[in-house]
N, C-alpha and C positions, 0 to 999 in steps of 0.2 A: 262475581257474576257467573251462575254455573252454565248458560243457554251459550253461553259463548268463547272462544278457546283461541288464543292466539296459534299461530302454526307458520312455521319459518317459509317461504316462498317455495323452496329445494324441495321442504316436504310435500307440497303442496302438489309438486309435480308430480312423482310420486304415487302422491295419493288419486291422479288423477282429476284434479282440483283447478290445475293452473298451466297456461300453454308454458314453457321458458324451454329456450335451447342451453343445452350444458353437455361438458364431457365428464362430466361426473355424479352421479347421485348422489343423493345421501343413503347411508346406510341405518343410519336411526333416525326415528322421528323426532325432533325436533318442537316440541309443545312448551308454551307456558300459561300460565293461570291469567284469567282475561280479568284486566279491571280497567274502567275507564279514563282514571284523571293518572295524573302520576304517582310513582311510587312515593311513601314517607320517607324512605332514606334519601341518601342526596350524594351519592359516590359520582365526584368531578367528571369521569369518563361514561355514565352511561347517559344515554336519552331520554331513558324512562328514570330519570332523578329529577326529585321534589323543584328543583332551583332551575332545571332545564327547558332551554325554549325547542329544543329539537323532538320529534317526531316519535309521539309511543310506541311506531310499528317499529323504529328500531331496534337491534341487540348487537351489537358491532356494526360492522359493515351489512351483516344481513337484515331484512324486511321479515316482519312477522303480523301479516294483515289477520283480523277478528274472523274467525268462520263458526259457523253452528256447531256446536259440542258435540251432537248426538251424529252429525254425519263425515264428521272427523272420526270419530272414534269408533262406527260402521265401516270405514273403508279403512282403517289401521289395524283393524283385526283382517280384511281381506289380503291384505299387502303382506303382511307376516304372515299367510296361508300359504301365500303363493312366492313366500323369499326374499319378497322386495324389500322386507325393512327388517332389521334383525334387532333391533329394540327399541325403545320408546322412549324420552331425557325429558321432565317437567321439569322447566325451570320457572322460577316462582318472583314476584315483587313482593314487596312487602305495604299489605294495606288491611285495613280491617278485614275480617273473615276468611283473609286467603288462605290460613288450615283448614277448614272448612271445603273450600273449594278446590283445594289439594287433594282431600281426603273423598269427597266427590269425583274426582276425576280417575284417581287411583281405582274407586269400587268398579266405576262405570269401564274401563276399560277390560278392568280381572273380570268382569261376568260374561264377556266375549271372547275372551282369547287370551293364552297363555303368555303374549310377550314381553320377557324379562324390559324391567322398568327403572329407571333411574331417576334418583327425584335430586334437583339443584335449590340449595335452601340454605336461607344465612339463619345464625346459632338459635336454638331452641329452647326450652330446659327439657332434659333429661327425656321427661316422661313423654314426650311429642317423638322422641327419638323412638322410643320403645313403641309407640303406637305404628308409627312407619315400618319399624322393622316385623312387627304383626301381623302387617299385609302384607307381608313378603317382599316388600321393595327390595330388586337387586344389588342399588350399588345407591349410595349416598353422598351428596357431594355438597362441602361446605365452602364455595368461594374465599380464599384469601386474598386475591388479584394482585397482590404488592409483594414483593419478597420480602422486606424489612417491615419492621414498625415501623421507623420514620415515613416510609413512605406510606404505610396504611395510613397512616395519623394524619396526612396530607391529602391523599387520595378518598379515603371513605371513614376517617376516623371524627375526631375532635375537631380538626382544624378544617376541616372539608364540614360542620356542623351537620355531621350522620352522626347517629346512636351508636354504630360500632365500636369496639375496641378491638385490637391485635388481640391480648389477652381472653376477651370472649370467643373470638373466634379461635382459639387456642385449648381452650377447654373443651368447646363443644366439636372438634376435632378427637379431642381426646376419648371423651364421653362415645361419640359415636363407634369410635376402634373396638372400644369397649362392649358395646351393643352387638355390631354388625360383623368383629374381624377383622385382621389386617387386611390389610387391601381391599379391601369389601367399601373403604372412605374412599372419599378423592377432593381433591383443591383445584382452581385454576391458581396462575400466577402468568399474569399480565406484561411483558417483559416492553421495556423502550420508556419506563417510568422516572428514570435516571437513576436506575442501581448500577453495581457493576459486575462482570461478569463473577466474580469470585463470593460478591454475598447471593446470586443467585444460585448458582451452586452450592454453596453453604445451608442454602432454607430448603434446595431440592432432598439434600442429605439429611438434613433432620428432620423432613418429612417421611422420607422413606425407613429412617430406623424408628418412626412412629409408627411404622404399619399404614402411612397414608399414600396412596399414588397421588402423585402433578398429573396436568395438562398444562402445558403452554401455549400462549395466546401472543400476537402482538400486539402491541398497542395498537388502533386503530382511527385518527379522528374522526366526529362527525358533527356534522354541520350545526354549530346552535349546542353543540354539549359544552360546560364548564371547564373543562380541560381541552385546549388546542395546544400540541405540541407535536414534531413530527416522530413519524413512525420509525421504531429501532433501524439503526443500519444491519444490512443481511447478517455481515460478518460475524457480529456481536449475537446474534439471535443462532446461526451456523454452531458456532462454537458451545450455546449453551445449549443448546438441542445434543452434539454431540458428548455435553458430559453427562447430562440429563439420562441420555441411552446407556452409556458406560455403565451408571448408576444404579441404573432398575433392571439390566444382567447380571449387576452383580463384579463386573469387570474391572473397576477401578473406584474410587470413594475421593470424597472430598479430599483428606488428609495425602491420599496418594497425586492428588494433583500438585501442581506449581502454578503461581499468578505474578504476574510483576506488572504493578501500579492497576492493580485488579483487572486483568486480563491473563487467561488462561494461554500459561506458556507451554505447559505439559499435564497431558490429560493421564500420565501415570499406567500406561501401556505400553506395550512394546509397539516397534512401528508393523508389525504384521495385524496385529490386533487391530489395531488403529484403521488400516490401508482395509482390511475386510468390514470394519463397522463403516467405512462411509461408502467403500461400491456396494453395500449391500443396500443402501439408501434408508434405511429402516430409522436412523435415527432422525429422519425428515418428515417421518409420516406424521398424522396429524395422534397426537397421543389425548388419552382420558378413559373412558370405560369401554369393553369389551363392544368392539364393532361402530364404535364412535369415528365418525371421517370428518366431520362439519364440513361439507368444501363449500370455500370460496367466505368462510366467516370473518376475516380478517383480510381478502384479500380482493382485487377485482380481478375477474377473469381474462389472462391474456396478460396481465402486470406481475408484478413481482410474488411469488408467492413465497411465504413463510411456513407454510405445512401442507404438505401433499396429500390431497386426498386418496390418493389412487399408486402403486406401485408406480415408481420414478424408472424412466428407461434410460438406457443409457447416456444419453446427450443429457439428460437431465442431474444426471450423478456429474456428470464434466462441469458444469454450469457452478453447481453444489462447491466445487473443489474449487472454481475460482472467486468462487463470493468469501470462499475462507480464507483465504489469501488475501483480499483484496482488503485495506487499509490494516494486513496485520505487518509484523513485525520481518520484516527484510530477514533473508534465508541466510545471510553472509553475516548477520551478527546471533547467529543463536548459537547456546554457547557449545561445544561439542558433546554429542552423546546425547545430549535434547533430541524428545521424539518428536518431529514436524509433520507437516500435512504435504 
C-alpha cells in the first residue's frame, strides 16, 4: 500500500511528527514498506510474523505507527536539508507487491532530495538486485539474524515453517557483493539466540572475508511474538561486540583468537591494543551502515543498553569494563601471558 509508510517513532520526532523526550536522535530515518495484515514469513522473533499475535507497529523493541507517504517523505528531504538525518534505511516485510512499493518509495524520495538510501530485504533473484542497484541504492542489506544454520533453521527457516533457507540467504549475499561491492552488503545477526560466543565470531569472520559488514542486534522479547526467551547477558554480547570491532579494523581475526568451552578467552592482541579499543568505546557503538545509531532498538531507555547510540563518556566505558568481567572467568586462573580485560 504506497499512501501509507510505516516510520519508527525516533523518526518521527525528527521529522517533526511526534512529541517524545529522548537523549538521543536518530541519525537515519528509519522506514519500512506499509502493509496491513502480517508478513508471509513467519521468523519466531519478529511481530510482524504470519503466526504472531503481537502488534504490526513493532520491529524490536521499537514502535513504527502508519503515516502518509507523501508527507513523510516531504519533511525527510527537509530534515536532510538541514543535517538532521543523514540517511534513510527501508526496511521491507514480505507480502504480495511489496517490490513494487519498494521501488515506489525508493523513486518518490530520489525526485526530492539526494539522501543516500539503504534498502533492508530478504533474498531476491539476481535481477531485483540489479534493479536496486540502478537506482543507486547505497548500501543493501540482507538479514541473517542467526549466526549458525541451526539456529536459522529454528529461527526463520524449515522448522520455524518460513520459506527461508541459510543457503538462500547465502547466495543472495553473495550475488549482491557481486552487484554492489564489498562492503557496499550488510547482514544483522541477532545475538542471545543460544550460539556461542566463538560461532559468532566465526560467521562475523566469514562475513567479512565476503566483503559483507554485520550489525549486531540483541535479542529483544516482545509481547505475543513466538519466540519468548530472555535477553543475551551483557557480558556475552561485551565480548562479541569487542571481537566484532577487532575484526572490521582489521586488528585481530578469528584464527587469531582463543575460546574455551566457546567463550572468548584471547581476543589475539596485545594488551595495549585491547586497553585502547575498549576506552575508546567504539566497539559499543551501535554498528550497520554509514551514520546508522538506531537508539533505543533493542533497549529501553534508562535499562541496560546493548549498543550506544551516541559517544559513551567516561563512566560509561567504566560500566562497559565491568559488565566484561562480570560472569567471566576469574583473573587468578588465566593462564600466564593471556591477554585479559
Amino acid at each position: 500500500m504506497k499512501e501509507q509508510i510505516r516510520v519508527s517513532i525516533g523518526t518521527l520526532r525528527v521529522l517533526g511528527m511526534e512529541l517524545l523526550v529522548t537523549d538521543a536522535d536518530p541519525t537515519t530515518a528509519y522506514l519500512q514498506t506499509y502493509h496491513p495484515g502480517k508478513c508471509l514469513a513467519n521468523c519466531k522473533f519478529c511481530a510482524q510474523a504470519r503466526d504472531s499475535l503481537a502488534k504490526n507497529e513493532n520491529i524490536a523493541r521499537g514502535v513504527y505507527p502508519a503515516r502518509d507517504t507523501k508527507e513523510v517523505i516531504s519533511r525527510l528531504s527537509k530534515a536532510y536539508e538541514h543535517g538532521l538525518l543523514k540517511r534513510a534505511c527501508i526496511q521491507t516485510m514480505n507480502y504480495p507487491c511489496m517490490f513494487s512499493d519498494l521501488i515506489y518509495l525508493i523513486s518518490e524520495i530520489k525526485k526530492i532530495s539526494e539522501i543516500p538510501i539503504s534498502v533492508s530485504i530478504y533474498p531476491f533473484p539476481r535481477e531485483r538486485f540489479v534493479e536496486l542497484k540502478e537506482r543507486d541504492i547505497d548500501k543493501l542489506v540482507i538479514p541473517l539474524d542467526a549466526v549458525t544454520e541451526k539456529i536459522f533453521d529454528e529461527i526463520k527457516g524449515k522448522k520455524a515453517n518460513c520459506p527461508y533457507r541459510w543457503q538462500g540467504h547465502m547466495k543472495a549475499l553473495n550475488d549482491a557483493v557481486d552487484l554492489f561491492g564489498k562492503y557496499s552488503v550488510g547482514t544483522h545477526l541477532i545475538l542471545g539466540l543460544g550460539e556461542t560466543e566463538e560461532e559468532a565470531v566465526g560467521t562475523i569472520q566469514m562475513l567479512r572475508d565476503m566483503g559483507v559488514y554485520s550489525a549486531l542486534f540483541a535479542y529483544t522479547p516482545i509481547l505475543h511474538a513466538q519466540l519468548q526467551r530472555d535477553a543475551p547477558e551483557i557480558g556475552h554480547y561485551r565480548r562479541i561486540q569487542i571481537a566484532h570491532y577487532l575484526i572490521e579494523k582489521g586488528l585481530s581475526s578469528f584464527n587469531k583468537m582463543k575460546f574455551e568451552h566457546g567463550k572468548i578467552v584471547d581476543f589475539g592482541v596485545d594488551q595495549k591494543i585491547l586497553d585502547k579499543a575498549i576506552n575508546s568505546g567504539e566497539p559499543f557503538l551501535t554498528k550497520g551502515c554509514p551514520n546508522c545509531n538506531r537508539p533505543y532498538s533493542t533497549e529501553a531507555p534508562g535499562g541496560l543498553i546493548y549498543n550506544y547510540p551516541r559517544t559513551l563518556t567516561d563512566d560509561e566505558i567504566g560500566v562497559v569494563r565491568s559488565q566484561l568481567e562480570e560472569r567471566y572467568h576469574e583473573r587468578d586462573n588465566i593462564a600466564k601471558g593471556r591477554r585479559t580485560l
